[in-house]
PDB file of N, CA, C and O in Angstrom, chain B, residues numbered from 101:
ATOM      1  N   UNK B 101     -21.410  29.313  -0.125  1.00  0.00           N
ATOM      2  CA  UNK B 101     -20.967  27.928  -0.108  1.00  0.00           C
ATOM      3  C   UNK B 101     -20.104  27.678  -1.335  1.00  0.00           C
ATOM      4  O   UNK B 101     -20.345  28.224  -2.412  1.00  0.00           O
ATOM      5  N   UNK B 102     -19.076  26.824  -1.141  1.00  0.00           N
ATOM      6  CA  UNK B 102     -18.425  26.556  -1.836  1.00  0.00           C
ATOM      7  C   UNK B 102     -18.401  25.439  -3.291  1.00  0.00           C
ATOM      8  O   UNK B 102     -18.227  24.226  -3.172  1.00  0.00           O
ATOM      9  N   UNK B 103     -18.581  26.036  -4.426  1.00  0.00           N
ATOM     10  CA  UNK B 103     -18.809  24.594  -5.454  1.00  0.00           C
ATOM     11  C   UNK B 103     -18.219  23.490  -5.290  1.00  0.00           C
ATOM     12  O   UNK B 103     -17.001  23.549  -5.119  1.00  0.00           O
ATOM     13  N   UNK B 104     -18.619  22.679  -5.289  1.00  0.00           N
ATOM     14  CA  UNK B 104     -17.682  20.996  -5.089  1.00  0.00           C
ATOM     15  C   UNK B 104     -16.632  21.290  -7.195  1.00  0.00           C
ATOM     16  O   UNK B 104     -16.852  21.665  -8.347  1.00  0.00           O
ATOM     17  N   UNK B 105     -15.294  20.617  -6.059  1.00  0.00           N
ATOM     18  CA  UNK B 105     -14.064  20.531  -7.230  1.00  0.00           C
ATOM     19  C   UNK B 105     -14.491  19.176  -8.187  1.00  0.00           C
ATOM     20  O   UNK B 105     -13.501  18.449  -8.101  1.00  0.00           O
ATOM     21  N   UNK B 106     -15.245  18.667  -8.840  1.00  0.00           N
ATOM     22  CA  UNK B 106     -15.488  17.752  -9.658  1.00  0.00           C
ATOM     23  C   UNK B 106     -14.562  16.893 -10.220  1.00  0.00           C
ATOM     24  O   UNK B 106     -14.711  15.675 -10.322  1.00  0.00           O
ATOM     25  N   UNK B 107     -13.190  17.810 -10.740  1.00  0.00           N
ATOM     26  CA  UNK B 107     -11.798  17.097 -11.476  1.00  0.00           C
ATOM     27  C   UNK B 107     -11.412  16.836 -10.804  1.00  0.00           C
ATOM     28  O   UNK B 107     -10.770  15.816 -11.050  1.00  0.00           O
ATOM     29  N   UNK B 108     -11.285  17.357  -9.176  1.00  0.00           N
ATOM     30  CA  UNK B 108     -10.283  16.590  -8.227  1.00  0.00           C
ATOM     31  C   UNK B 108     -11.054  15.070  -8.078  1.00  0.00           C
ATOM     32  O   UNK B 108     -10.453  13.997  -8.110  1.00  0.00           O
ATOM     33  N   UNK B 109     -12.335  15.214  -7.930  1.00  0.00           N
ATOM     34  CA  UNK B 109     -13.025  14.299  -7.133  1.00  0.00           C
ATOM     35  C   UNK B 109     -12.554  13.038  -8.623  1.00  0.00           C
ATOM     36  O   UNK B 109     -11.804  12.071  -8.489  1.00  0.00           O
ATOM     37  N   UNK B 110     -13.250  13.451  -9.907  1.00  0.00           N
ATOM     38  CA  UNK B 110     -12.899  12.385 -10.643  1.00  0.00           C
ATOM     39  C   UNK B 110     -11.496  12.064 -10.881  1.00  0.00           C
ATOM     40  O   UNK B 110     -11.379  10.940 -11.368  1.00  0.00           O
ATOM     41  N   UNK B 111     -10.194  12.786 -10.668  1.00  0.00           N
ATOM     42  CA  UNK B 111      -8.843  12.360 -10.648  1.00  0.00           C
ATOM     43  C   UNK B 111      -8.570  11.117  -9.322  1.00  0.00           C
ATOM     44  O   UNK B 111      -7.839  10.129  -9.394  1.00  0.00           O
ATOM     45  N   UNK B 112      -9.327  11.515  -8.278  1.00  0.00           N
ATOM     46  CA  UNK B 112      -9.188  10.806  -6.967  1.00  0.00           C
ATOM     47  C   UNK B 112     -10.090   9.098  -7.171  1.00  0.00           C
ATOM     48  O   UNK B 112     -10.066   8.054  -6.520  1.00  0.00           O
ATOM     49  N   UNK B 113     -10.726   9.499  -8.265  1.00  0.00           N
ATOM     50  CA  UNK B 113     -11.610   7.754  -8.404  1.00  0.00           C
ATOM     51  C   UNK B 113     -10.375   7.253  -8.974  1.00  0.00           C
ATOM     52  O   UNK B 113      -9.741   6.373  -8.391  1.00  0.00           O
ATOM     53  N   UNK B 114      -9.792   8.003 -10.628  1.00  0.00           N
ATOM     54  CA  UNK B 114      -9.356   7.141 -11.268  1.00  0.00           C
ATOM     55  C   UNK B 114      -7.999   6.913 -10.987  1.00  0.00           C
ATOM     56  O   UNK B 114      -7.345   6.251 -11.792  1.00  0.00           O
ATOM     57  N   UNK B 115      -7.307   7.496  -9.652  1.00  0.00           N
ATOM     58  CA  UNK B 115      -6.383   6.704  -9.139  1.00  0.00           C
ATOM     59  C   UNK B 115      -6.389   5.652  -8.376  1.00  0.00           C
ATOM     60  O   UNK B 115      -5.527   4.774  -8.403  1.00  0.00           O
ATOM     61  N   UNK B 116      -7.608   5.687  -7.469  1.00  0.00           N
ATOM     62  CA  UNK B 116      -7.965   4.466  -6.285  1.00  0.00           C
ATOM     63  C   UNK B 116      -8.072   3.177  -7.588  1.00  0.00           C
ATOM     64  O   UNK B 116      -7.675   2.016  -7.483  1.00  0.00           O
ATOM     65  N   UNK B 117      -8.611   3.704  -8.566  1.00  0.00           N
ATOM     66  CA  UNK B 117      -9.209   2.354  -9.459  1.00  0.00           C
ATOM     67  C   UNK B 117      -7.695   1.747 -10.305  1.00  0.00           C
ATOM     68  O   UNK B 117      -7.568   0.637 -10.822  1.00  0.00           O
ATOM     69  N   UNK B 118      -6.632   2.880 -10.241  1.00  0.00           N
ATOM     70  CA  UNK B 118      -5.671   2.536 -10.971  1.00  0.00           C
ATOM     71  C   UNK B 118      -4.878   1.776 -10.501  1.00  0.00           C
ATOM     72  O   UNK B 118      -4.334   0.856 -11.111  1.00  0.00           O
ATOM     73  N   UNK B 119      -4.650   2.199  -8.858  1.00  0.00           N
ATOM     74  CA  UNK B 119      -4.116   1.242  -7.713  1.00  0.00           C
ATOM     75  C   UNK B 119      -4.592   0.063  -7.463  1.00  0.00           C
ATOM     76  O   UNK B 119      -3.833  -0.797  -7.014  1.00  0.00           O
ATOM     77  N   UNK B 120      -5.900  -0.208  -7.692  1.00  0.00           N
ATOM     78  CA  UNK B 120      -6.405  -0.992  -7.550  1.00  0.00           C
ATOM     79  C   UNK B 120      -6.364  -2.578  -8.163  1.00  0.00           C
ATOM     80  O   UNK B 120      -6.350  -3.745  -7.774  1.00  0.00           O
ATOM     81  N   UNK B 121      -6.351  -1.544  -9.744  1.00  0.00           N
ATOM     82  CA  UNK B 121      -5.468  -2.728 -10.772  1.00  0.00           C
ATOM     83  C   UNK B 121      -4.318  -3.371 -10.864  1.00  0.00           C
ATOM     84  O   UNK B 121      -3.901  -4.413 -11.369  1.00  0.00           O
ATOM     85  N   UNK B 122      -3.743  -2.112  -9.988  1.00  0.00           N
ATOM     86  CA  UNK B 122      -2.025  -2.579 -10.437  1.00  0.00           C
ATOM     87  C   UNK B 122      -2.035  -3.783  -8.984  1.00  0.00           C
ATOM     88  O   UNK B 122      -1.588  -4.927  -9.076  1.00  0.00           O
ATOM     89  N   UNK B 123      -2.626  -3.211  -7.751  1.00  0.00           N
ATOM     90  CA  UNK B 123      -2.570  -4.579  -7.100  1.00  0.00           C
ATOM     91  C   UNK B 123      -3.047  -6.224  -7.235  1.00  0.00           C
ATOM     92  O   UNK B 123      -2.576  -7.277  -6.807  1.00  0.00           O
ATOM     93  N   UNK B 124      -4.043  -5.921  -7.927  1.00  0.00           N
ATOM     94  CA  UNK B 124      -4.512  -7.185  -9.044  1.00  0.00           C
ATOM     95  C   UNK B 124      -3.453  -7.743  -9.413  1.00  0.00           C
ATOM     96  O   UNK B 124      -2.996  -8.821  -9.031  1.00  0.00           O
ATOM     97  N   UNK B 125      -2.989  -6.926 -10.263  1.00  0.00           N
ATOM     98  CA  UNK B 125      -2.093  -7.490 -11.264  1.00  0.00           C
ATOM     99  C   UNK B 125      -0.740  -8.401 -10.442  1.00  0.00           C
ATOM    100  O   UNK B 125      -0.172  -9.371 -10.944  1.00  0.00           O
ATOM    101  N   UNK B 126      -0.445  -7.833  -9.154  1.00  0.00           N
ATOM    102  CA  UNK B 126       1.189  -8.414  -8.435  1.00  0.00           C
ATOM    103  C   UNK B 126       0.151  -8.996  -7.758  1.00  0.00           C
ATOM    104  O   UNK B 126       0.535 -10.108  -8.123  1.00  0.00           O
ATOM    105  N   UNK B 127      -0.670  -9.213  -7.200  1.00  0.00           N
ATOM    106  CA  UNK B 127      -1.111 -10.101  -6.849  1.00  0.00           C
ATOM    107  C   UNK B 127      -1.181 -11.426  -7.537  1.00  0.00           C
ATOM    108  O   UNK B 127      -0.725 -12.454  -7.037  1.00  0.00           O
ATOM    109  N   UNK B 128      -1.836 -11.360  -8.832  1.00  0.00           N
ATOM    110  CA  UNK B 128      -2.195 -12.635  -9.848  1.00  0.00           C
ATOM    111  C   UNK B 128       0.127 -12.985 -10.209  1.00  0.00           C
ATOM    112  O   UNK B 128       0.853 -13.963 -10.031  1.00  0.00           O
ATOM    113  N   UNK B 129       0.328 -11.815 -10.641  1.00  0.00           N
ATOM    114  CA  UNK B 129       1.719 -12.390 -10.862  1.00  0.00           C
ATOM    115  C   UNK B 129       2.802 -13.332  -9.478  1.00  0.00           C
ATOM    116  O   UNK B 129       3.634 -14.237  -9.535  1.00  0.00           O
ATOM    117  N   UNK B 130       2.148 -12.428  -8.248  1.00  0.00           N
ATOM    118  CA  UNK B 130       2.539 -13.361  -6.900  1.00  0.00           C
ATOM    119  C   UNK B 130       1.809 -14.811  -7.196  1.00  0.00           C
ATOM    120  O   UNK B 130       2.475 -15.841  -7.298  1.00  0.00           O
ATOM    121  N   UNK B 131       1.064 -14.798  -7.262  1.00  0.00           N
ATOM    122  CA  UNK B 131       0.374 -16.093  -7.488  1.00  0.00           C
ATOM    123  C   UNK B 131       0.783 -17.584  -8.478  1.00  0.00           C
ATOM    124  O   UNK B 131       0.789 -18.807  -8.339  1.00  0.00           O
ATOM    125  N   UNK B 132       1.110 -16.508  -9.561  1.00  0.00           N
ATOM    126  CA  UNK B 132       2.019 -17.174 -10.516  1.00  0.00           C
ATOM    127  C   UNK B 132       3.282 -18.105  -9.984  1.00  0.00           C
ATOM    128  O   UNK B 132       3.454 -19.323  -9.942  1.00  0.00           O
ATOM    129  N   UNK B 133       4.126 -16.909  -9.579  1.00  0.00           N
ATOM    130  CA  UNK B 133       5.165 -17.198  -9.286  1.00  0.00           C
ATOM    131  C   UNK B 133       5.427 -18.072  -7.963  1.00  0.00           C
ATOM    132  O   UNK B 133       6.386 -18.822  -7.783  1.00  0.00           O
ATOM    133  N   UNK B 134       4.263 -17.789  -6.988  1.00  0.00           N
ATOM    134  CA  UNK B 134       4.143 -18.514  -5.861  1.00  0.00           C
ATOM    135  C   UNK B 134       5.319 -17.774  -4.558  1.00  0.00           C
ATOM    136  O   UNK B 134       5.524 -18.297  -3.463  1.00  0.00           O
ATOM    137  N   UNK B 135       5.887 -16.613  -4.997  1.00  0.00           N
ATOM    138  CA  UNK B 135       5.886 -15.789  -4.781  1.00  0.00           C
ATOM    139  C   UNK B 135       4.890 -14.664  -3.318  1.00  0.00           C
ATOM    140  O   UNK B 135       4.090 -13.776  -3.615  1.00  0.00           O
ATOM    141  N   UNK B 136       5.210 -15.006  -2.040  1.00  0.00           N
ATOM    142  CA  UNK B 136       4.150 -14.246  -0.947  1.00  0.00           C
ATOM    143  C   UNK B 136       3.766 -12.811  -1.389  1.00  0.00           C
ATOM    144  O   UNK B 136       4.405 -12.193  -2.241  1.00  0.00           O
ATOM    145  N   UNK B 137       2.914 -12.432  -0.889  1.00  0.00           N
ATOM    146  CA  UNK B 137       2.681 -10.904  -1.607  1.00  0.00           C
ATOM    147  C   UNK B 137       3.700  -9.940  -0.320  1.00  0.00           C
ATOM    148  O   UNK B 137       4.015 -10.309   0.811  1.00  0.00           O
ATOM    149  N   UNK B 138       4.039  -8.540  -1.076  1.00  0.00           N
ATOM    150  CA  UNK B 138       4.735  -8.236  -0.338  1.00  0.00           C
ATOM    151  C   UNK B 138       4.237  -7.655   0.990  1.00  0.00           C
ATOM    152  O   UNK B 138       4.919  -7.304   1.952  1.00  0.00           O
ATOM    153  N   UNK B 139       2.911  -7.626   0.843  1.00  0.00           N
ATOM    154  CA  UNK B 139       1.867  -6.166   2.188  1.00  0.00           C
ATOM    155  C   UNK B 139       1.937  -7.904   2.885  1.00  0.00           C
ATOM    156  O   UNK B 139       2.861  -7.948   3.696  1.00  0.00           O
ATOM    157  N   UNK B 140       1.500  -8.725   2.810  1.00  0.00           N
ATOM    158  CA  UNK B 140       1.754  -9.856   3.518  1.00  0.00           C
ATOM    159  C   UNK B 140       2.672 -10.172   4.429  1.00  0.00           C
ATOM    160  O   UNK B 140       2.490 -10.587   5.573  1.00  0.00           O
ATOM    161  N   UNK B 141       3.877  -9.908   3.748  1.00  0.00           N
ATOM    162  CA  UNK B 141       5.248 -10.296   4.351  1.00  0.00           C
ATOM    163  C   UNK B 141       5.610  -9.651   5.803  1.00  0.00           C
ATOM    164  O   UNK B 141       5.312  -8.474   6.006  1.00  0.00           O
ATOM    165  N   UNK B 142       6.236 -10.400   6.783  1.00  0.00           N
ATOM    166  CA  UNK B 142       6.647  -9.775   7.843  1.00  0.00           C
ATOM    167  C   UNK B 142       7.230  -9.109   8.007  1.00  0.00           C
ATOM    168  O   UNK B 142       8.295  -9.501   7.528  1.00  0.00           O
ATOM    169  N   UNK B 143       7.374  -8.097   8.457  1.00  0.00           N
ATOM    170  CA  UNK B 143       8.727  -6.921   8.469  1.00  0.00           C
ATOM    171  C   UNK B 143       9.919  -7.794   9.189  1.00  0.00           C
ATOM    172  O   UNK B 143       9.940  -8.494  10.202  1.00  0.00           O
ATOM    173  N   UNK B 144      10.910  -7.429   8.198  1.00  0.00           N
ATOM    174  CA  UNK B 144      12.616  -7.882   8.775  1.00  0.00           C
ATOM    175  C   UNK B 144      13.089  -7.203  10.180  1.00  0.00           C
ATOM    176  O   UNK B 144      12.850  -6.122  10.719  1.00  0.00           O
ATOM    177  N   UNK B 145      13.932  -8.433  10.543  1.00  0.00           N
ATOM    178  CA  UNK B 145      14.223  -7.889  12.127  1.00  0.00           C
ATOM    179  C   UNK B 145      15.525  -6.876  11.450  1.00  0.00           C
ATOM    180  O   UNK B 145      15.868  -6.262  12.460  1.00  0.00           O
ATOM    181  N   UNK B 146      16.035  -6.591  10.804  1.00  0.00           N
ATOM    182  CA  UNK B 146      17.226  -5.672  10.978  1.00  0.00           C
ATOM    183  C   UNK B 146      16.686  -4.520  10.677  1.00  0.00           C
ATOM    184  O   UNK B 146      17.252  -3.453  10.917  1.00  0.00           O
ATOM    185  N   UNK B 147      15.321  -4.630  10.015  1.00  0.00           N
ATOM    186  CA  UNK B 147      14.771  -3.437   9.962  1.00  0.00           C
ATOM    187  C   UNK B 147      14.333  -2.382  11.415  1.00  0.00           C
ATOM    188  O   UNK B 147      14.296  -1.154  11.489  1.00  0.00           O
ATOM    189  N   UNK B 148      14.080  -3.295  12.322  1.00  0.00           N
ATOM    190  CA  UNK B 148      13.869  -3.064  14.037  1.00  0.00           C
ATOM    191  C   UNK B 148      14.393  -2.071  13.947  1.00  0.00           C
ATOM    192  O   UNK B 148      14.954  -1.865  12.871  1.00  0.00           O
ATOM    193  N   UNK B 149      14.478  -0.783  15.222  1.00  0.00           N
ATOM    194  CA  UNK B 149      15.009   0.008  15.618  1.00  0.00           C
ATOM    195  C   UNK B 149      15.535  -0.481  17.060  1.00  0.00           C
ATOM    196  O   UNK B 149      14.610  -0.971  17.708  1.00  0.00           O
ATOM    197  N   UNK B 150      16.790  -0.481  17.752  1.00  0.00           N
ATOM    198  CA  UNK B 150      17.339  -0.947  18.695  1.00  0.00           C
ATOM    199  C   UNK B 150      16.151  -0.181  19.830  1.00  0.00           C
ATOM    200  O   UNK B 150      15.635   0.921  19.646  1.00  0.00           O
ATOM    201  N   UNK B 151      15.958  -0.891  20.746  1.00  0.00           N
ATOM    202  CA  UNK B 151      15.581  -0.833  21.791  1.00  0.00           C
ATOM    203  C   UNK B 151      15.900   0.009  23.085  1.00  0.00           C
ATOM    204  O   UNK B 151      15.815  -0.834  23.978  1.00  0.00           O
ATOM    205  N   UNK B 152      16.088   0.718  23.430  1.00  0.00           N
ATOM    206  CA  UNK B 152      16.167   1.690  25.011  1.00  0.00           C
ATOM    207  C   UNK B 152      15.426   1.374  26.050  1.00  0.00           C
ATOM    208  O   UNK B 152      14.200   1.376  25.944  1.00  0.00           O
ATOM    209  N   UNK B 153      16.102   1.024  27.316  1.00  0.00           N
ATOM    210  CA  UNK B 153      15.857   0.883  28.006  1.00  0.00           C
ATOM    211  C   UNK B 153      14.662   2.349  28.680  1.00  0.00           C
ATOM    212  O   UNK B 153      15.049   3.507  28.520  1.00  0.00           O
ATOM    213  N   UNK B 154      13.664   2.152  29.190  1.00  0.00           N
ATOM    214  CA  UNK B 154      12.625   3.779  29.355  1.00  0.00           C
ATOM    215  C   UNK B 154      13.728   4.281  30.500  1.00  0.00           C
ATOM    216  O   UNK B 154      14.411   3.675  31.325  1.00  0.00           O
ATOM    217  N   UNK B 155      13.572   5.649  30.154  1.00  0.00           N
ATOM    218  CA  UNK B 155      14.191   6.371  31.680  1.00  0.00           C
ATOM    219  C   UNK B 155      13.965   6.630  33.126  1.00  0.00           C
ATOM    220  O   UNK B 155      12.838   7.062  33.370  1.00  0.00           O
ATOM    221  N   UNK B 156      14.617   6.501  33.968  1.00  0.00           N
ATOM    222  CA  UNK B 156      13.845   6.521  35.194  1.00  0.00           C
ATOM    223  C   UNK B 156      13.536   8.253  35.702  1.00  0.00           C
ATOM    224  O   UNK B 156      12.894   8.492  36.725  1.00  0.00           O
TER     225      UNK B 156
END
């Protein structure tokens, strides 16, 4: 059996926790600013990909 990788496992907390902060943080600064958050926001229609008709 294989030893469990320990540094990966603790590198993998202290990024979730790092992400975690930094979304805090644009969050409280969205807030500030009054500003929508961006995971909120609707995706733009020009962003769309044109449409095709399905094939027969």
């Amino acid at each position: 059996m294989a030893k469990p990788n320990y540094g990966y496992q603790k590198r993998q907390r202290e990024l979730a926790k790092k992400q975690k902060k930094e979304e805090k943080l644009r969050a409280k600064a969205n807030a500030r600013t009054g500003a929508p958050n961006a995971d909120e926001a609707p995706p733009a229609a020009d962003d769309a990909e044109p449409q095709q008709p399905p094939s027969a």
